[in-house]
Structure formats: structure tokens, C-alpha cells
C-alpha positions, -999 to +999 in steps of 0.1 A: +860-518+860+846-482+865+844-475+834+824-504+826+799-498+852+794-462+840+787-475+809+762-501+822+750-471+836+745-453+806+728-477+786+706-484+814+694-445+817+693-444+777+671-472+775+653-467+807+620-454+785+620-484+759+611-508+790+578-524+789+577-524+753+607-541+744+616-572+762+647-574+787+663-600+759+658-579+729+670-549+750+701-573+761+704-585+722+702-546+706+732-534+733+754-564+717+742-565+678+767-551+654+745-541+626+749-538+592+732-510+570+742-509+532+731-475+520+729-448+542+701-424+517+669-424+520+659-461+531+686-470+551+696-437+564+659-437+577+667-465+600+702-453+614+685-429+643+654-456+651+680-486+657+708-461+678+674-448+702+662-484+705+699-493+717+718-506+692+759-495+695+777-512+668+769-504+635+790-507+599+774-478+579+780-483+540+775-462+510+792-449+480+774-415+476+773-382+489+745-357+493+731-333+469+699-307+471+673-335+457+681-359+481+670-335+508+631-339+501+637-370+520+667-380+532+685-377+567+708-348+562+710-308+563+717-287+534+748-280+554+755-318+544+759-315+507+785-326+495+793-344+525+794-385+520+763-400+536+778-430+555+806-406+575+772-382+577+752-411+597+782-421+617+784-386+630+744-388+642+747-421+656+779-408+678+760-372+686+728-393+703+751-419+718+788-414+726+796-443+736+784-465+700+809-480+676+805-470+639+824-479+610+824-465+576+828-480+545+825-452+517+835-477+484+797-493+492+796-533+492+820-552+470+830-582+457+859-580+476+842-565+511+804-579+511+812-615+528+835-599+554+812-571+560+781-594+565+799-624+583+808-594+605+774-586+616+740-600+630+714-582+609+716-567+576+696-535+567+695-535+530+690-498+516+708-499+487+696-480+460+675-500+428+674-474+402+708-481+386+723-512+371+749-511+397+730-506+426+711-538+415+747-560+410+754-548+448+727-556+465+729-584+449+764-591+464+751-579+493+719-607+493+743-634+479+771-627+508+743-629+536+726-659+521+764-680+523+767-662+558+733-672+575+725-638+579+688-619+579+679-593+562+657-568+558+650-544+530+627-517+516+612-500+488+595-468+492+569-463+464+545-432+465+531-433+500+538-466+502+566-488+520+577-526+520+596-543+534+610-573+528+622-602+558+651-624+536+658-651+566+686-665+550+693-683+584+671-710+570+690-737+554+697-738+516+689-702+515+693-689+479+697-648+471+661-634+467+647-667+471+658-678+438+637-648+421+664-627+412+697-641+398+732-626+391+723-629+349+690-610+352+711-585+376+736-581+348+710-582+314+676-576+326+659-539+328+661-520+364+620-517+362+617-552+356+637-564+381+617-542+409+585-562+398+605-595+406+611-582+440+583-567+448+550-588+448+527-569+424+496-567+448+515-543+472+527-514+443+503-484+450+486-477+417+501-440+420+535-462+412+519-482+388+511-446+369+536-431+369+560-467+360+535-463+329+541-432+322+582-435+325+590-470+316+612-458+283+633-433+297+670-442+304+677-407+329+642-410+345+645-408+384+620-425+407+602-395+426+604-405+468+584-389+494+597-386+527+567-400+549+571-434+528+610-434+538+606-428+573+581-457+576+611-482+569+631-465+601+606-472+625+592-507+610+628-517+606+635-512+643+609-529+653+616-557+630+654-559+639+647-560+677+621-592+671+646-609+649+677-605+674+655-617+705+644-646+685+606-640+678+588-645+645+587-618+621+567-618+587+578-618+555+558-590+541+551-561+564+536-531+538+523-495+553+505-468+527+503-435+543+481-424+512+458-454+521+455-448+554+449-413+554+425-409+521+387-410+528+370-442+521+357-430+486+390-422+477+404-458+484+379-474+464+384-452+437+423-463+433+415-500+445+391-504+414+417-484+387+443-507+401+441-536+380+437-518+350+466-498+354+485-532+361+475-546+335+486-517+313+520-512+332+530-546+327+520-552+289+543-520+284+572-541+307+573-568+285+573-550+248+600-529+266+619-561+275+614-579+240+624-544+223+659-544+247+662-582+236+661-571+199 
């Protein structure tokens, strides 16, 4: 008994600050939500520290990887941390700010033996798995098809030059399918990493800085995705927000898109990029397809 009231205590005093601006449900709803974040690098590790301040002490942390220099442009960890695996490396920052949370860590990333237990297990899922490999694709797909059969929402990001969306999957809806039906396991398994990010992210929001430099890359097997870290954090602190409306019950929008290079550039600069943008689209996506047809043989 006294050691629930001094952690009543606690969590009162923690979230003392957060009152005014989020509601006494969603406040009730974070304390009791396990949460589920699948990748721990630069999109989801960017929401670990947002949802553990806003109140949330039950988290399953998930990943596969461990850190290395390049992921330090971005990415939630100390150079002291390479070499270290990034879920146990989040665990340990959600324990430092509160001692009193519950993490578990699952370093073998989602599964098709874990991902229905591990999303059955929670209330939300964050979904920062990483997209530019084959088999980062085939588990967030798992990961999309486990919380569709569950009734679970999700939320997931892309970070794209200054840019980042996020998409709302409510899968709580009835007849939910993964993706909404616009990704399926066969293109997961034969189609081309770049064409499946255009499938699951509507066109109109891809900062024509992306669509350059998808141009200018589109052939190359090794090429990695450059990531800037102003774009990642934007995920942590929409992603918060976002969790704490869906767990209290309030609407939440499908599309929810912030460019820092947008909303810092001068006026002339915007309409400079917003009239090259359909040009470059156009270019960028006529180089998809004969890409896809030349991979088809």
C-alpha cells in the first residue's frame, strides 16, 4: 500500500507540468498504455524520450541493430553507444528519466513468430522500422499485418529531407487490411524498396529535395538514404501528441506532414521548389517504372 501511494505520488509530481494541455483521461490513459515501438533508430528512437516525459511507463522496445558512427548525425545515442544495440540503449533512457517504467527488449526485431504476441500485447504501435532494405519492408510488414488481425493503431513515419510524415493506420476499424490494401506481402517480397516507399507515401507530400536526389540514385543497389536530424525529431514530438489523442479516444488525422525546410525558407524560395516539383516528379517516376520493367526482365 505505501508503495503504491508513493508511486501515485511520483507520477503525479512527473506529470504535474503536462496539466492543462493534456487532458486528465489521456494523462490517466498514457500512465496505463503499454506501448509498442518497432525500431528504436532514428524514427522510432525519436519518440522513446517524448512518450516516457508525456507519461507513458510500459514500453516493448524492438530492434535488430546496433549503433555505428553514421547513425549518430541523427539518432538518439552517444558515440559512447556504438556498438551498443539500440533497443537495450533506449530502455536504458527510458529507465534514467523514470525509474519506475517497465521496458522490455526484444533485440531479434519483429517476427513471424513474435509480431502477433508483441502487438496483441500492446495498445499503440509506433512503427519505425527501417524501409531501405528488403527485409525491413517484410517486417514491417509483419508488423502492419499482426496489428491489423489485433485491432491495433498504428502510427509510422518517414523522414525525407526536411520533411516528416506520418502515417495514422487505425486498424481498430473493422475489416482492416495491412496498408490499406496498398501494399501486399508479394510486392514486399518482389517489388523494388523505392517503389514501395512511393506506395506508402502519397506523392504530393515527398519534398522535391527527395524527389532529386531519388532521381539521381534510383539504380544503385548499396545507395543509402541521407536523414537529417531535425526531420527525425519531428516524429518524436508529433508521435506523442498523436499517441496521447488516440489512447484518450479523440480523432486523429490520417496524414499529419511537417517540412522544416518549408517552413523556414523565405517565400521566394518555396515557390521556387513548389514550381520544379512536378517536373522533378514526373522525371523521378518515369525513371521508377523503366527501373521496375528492367528488374521484371
Amino acid at each position: 500500500m505505501a508503495e503504491d501511494i508513493m508511486l501515485r505520488e511520483f507520477y503525479q509530481e512527473f506529470t504535474e507540468r503536462n496539466r492543462g494541455f493534456i487532458s486528465d483521461r489521456a494523462q490517466d490513459e498514457l500512465s496505463r498504455a503499454r506501448i509498442l515501438i518497432a525500431g528504436c533508430g532514428s524514427t522510432g528512437g525519436a519518440a522513446v524520450e517524448p512518450l516516457t516525459r508525456l507519461g507513458v511507463q510500459d514500453f516493448i522496445l524492438v530492434d535488430v541493430g546496433e549503433f555505428e558512427l553514421n547513425n549518430l548525425n541523427r539518432q538518439h545515442a552517444a558515440y559512447t553507444d556504438i556498438g551498443r544495440h539500440k533497443a537495450e540503449v533506449a530502455a536504458r533512457r527510458v529507465t534514467e528519466i523514470n525509474p519506475h517504467a517497465r521496458v522490455e527488449v526484444v533485440t531479434d526485431g519483429v517476427t513471424e513468430d513474435n509480431a502477433q504476441d508483441l502487438v496483441g500485447r500492446c495498445a499503440v504501435v509506433i512503427d519505425g522500422v527501417d524501409v531501405t532494405e528488403r527485409s525491413g519492408w517484410q517486417a514491417k510488414y509483419r508488423l502492419h499485418e499482426a496489428a491489423a488481425r489485433a485491432g491495433r493503431p498504428v502510427l509510422t513515419g518517414y523522414d525525407m529531407a526536411g520533411t516528416q510524415y506520418i502515417r495514422f493506420y487505425d486498424y481498430r476499424k473493422p475489416h482492416a487490411r495491412p496498408f490499406d490494401g496498398k501494399i501486399t506481402s508479394a510486392m514486399v517480397d518482389q517489388a523494388m524498396v523505392w517503389s514501395l516507399l512511393f506506395k506508402a507515401i502519397p506523392v504530393r507530400f515527398i519534398p522535391v529535395e527527395m524527389l532529386d536526389n531519388a532521381r539521381a540514385h534510383l539504380g544503385e543497389t548499396d545507395y543509402s538514404v541521407p536523414q537529417l536530424v531535425y526531420a527525425s525529431l519531428q516524429f518524436g514530438a508529433l508521435s506523442a501528441r498523436m499517441s496521447a489523442e488516440i489512447l484518450a479516444g479523440e480523432p486523429v488525422r490520417r496524414h499529419v506532414v511537417v517540412d522544416v525546410h518549408r517552413a523556414t525558407r523565405r517565400a521566394a524560395g518555396r515557390w521556387s521548389a513548389a514550381a520544379r516539383w512536378p517536373f522533378t516528379l514526373l522525371g523521378g517516376l518515369r525513371e521508377l517504372v523503366s527501373l521496375a520493367r528492367a528488374a521484371r526482365g
